[in-house]
C-alpha positions as CSV (number, residue, x, y, z in Angstrom):
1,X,-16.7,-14.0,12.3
2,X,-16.2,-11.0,10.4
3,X,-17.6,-10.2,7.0
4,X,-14.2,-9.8,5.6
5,X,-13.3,-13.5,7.2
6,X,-15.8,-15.4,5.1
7,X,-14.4,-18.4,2.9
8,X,-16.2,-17.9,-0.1
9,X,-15.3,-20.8,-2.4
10,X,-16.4,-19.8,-6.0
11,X,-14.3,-16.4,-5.1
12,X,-11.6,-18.2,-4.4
13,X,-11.4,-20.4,-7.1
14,X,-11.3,-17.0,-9.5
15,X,-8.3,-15.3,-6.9
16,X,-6.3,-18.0,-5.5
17,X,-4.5,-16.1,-3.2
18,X,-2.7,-19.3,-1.5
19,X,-2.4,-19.3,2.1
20,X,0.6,-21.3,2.1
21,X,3.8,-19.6,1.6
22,X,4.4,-18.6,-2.0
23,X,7.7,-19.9,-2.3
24,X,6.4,-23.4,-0.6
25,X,5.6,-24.7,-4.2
26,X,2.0,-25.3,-3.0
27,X,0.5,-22.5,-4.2
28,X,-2.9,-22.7,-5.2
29,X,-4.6,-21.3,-8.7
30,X,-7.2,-21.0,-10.5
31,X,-8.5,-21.2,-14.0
32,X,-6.5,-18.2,-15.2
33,X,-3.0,-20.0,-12.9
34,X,-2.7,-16.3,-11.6
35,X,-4.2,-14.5,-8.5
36,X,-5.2,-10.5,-8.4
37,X,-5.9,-9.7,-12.5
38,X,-3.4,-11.9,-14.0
39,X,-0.8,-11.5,-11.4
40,X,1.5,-14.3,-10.1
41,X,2.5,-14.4,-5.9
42,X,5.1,-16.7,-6.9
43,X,7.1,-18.2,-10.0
44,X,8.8,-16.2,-12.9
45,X,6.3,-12.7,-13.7
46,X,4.6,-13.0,-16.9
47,X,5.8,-9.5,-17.2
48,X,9.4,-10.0,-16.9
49,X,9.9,-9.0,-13.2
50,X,11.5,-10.3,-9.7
51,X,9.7,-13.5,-8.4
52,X,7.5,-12.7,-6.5
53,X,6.7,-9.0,-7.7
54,X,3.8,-7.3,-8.3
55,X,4.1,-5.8,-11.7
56,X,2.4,-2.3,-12.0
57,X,-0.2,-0.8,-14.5
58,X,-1.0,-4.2,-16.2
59,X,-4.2,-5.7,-16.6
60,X,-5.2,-8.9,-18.2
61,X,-4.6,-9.7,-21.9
62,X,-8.0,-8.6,-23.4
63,X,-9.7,-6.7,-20.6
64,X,-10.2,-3.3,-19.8
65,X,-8.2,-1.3,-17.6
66,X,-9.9,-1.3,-13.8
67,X,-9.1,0.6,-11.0
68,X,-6.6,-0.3,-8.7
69,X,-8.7,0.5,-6.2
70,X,-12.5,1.3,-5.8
71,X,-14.6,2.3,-2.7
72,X,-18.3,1.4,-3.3
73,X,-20.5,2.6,-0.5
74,X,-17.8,1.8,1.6
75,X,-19.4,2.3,5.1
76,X,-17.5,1.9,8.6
77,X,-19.5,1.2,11.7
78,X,-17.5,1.0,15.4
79,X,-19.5,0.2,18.2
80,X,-23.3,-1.3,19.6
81,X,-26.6,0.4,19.8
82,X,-26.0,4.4,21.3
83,X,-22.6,3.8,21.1
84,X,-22.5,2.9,17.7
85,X,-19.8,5.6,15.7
86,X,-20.0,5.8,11.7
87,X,-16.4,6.1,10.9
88,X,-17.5,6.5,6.9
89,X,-20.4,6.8,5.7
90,X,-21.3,5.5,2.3
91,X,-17.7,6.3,0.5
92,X,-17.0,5.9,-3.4
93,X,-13.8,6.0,-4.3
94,X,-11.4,5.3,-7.4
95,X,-7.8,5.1,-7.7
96,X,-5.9,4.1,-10.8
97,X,-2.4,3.0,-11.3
98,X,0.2,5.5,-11.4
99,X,-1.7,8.3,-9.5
100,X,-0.5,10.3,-6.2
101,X,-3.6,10.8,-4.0
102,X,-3.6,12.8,-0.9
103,X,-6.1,11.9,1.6
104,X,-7.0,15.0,4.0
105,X,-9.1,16.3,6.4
106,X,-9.8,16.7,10.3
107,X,-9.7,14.9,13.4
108,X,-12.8,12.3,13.0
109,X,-13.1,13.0,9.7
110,X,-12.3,9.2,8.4
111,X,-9.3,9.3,6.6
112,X,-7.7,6.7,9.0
113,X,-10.3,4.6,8.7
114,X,-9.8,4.5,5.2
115,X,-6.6,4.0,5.3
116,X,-6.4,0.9,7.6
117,X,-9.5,-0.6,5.3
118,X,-7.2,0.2,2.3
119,X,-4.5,-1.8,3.5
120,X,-6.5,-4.9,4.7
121,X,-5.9,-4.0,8.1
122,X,-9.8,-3.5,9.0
123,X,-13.0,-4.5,7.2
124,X,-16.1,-2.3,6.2
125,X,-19.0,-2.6,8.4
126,X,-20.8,-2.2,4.5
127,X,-20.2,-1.9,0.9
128,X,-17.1,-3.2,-1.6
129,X,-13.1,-2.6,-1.5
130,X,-12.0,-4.1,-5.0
131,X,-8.1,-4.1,-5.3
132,X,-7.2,-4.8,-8.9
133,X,-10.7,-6.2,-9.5
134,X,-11.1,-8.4,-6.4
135,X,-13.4,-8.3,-4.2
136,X,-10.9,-7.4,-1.0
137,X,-13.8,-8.6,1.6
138,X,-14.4,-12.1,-0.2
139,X,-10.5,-13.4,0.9
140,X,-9.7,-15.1,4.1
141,X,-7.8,-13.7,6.7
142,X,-4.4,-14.7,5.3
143,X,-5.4,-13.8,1.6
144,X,-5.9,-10.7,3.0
145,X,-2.3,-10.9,4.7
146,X,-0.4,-12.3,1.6
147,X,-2.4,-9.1,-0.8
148,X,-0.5,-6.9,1.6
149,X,2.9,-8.5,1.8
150,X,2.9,-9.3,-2.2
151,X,0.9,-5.7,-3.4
152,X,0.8,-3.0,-0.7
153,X,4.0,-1.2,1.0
154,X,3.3,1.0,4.3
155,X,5.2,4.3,5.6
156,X,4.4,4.9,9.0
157,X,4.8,8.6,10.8
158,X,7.2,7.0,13.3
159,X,9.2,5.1,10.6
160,X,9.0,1.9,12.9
161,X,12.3,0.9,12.4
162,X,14.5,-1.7,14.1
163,X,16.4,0.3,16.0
164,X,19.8,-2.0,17.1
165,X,19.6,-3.3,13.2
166,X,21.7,-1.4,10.3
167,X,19.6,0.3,7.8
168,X,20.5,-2.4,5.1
169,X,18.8,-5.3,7.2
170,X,15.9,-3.1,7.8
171,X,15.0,-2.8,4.4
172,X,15.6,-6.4,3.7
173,X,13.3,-7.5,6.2
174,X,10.1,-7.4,4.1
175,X,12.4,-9.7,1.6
176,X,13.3,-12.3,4.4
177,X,9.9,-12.7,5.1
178,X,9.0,-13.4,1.8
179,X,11.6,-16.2,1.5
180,X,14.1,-14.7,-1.0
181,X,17.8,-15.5,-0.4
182,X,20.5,-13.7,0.7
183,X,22.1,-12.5,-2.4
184,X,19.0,-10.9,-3.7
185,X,17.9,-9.6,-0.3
186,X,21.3,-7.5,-0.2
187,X,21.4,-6.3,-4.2
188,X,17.6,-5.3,-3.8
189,X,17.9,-3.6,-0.3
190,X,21.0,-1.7,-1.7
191,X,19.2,-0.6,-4.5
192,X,16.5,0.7,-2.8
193,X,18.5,2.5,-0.6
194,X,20.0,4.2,-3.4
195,X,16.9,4.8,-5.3
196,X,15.9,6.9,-2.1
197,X,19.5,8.6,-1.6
198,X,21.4,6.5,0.9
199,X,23.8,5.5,-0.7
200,X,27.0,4.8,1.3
201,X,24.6,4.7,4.4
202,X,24.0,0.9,4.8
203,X,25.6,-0.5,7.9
204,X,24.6,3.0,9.6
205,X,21.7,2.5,12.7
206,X,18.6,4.3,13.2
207,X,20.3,6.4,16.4
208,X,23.0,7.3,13.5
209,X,20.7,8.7,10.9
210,X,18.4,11.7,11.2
211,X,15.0,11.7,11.3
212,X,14.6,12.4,7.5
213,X,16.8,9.7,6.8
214,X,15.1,7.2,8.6
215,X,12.1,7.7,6.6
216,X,14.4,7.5,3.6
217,X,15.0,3.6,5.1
218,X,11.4,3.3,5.9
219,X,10.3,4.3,2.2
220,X,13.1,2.4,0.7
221,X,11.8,-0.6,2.9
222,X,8.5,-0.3,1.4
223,X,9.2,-0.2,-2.0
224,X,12.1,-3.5,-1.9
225,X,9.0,-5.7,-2.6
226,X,8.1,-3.8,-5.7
227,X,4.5,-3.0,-4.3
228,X,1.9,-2.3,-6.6
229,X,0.8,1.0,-4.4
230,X,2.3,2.8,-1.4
231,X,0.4,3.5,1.7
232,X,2.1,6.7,3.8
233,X,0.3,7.6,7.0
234,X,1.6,11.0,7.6
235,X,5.1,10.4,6.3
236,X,6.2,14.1,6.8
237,X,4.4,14.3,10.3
238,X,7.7,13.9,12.5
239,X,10.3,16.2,10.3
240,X,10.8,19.7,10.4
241,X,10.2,21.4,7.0
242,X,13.2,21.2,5.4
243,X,13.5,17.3,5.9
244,X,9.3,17.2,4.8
245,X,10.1,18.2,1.5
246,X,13.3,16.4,0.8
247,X,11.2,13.3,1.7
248,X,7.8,14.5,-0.6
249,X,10.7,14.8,-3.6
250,X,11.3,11.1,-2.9
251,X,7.7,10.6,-3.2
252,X,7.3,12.4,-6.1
253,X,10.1,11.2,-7.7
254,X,9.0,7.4,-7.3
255,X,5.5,8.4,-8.4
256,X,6.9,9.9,-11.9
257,X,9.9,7.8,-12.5
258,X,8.9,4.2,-11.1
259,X,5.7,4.6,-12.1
260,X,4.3,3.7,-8.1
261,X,1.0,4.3,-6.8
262,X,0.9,6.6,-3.8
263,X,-2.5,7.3,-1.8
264,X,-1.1,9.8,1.3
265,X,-2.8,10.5,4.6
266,X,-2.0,14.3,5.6
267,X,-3.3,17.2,7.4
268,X,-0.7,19.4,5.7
269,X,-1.4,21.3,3.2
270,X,1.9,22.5,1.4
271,X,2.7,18.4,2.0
272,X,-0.4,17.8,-0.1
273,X,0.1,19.9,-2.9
274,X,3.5,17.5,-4.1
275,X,0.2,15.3,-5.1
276,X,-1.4,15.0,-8.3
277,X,-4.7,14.5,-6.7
278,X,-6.5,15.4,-3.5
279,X,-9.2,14.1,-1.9
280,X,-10.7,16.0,1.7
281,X,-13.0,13.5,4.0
282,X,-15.4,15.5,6.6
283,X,-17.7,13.5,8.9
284,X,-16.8,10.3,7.0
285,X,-17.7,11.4,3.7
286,X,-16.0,12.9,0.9
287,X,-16.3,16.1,0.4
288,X,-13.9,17.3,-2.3
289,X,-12.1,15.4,-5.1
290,X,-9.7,17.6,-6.7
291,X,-7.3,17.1,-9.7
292,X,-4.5,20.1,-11.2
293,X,-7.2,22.5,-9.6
294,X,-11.0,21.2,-11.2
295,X,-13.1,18.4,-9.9
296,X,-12.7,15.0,-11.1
């Protein structure tokens, strides 16, 4: 059994991430009655948002602000013995709401690695991923799965698209599987296809739409759930440059206007200079940390 795969039960009593379905009625809390800081997977939002949503920027009453995401001596280890390959080694990294961080660097470098531990798709081999304060490798398997299907939204290089579906039912798909109805899976998934410029483009297929415009459907079907942070693997990797920066103005745009956190894996430079932050991994370390041109 994995590290990240133990059942700790004093953890979960403080982040009762339920592994039943949120909108079973079964979900499971704690002390506080909220998962992840004061955060509800299901029921009306203390804050006044969607069911279901994962508001942004708000911590509990009376605490201080944390990260929204911190590396401590996060260390990734593939292999056995003389095979063994150190993916990272050691990182410590913070992230706070609201902030735009590219991740760059070479082949090998890590950066991948760090993504897929970031979004719960692999565990560190040693050290502490804390999203909003909890202790990432302390959930289960399926708390793990629910943190990224109530929290996290992904943009893939390849958009990953349903390709015989319209571009309407591909954005609501993160919606269906979350149990909302219908009605709201239509007026959310239009809105976010506006928010992202494609409006009027709805019952249009992914052979129908360019390649810049199926990342538009891929970014507006990551941020349909309201995710508290956006994970883009090489979003620009597949467009020319034209269609690269009209998709790093969407980006940007959802950054400063919606308030989103964005943490960006590129090798491009002039990509990475749209963020507010950059951070350059070499031999699974990290070597720079960059903000408006000083360190930070």
């Amino acid at each position: 059994m994995m590290a990240g795969d133990r059942d700790q039960n004093d953890r979960a009593t403080q982040v009762p991430l339920s592994e039943d379905s949120p909108h079973s009625g079964r979900e499971e809390k704690g002390a506080t009655g909220y998962p992840l800081a004061g955060v509800p997977l299901s029921g009306s939002s203390p804050h006044g948002g969607r069911e279901g949503e994962a508001p942004r920027a708000l911590p509990v009453e009376g605490a201080t602000q944390v990260p929204l995401i911190a590396f401590k001596g996060v260390t990734k280890i593939y292999g056995m013995g003389n095979a063994t390959v150190a993916a990272l080694r050691g990182i410590d990294l913070c992230i706070d709401e609201g902030e735009f961080v590219a991740i760059m660097g070479p082949s090998g470098s890590g950066k991948s690695t760090c993504m897929n531990i970031l979004g719960c798709l692999d565990t560190p081999t040693a050290g502490t991923y804390m999203f909003r304060d909890v202790d990432v490798g302390m959930l289960t398997r399926n708390q793990r799965a629910l943190l990224r299907r109530h929290y996290q939204g992904f943009i893939f290089q390849g958009y990953n698209l349903l390709s015989r579906t319209s571009a309407l039912e591909n954005v609501e798909l993160p919606l269906l599987y979350r149990g909302a109805g219908a009605h709201e899976r239509r007026e959310r998934a239009m809105e976010a296809l506006e928010t992202v410029g494609l409006k009027g483009w709805e019952s249009h297929t992914p052979g129908e739409l360019s390649g810049g415009q199926q990342q538009r459907v891929a970014i507006a079907r990551a941020i349909v759930t309201n995710p508290a942070v956006l994970l883009a693997d090489e979003p620009t990797g597949n467009l020319d440059t034209a269609r690269s920066r009209e998709i790093m103005d969407v980006l940007t745009g959802l950054n400063r206007d919606e308030g989103i956190t964005i943490v960006m894996i590129t090798h491009e430079q002039d990509m990475a200079v749209y963020a507010k932050r950059q951070v350059h991994f070499r031999d699974g370390k990290v070597e720079s940390d960059e903000l408006n041109g000083g360190k930070v």
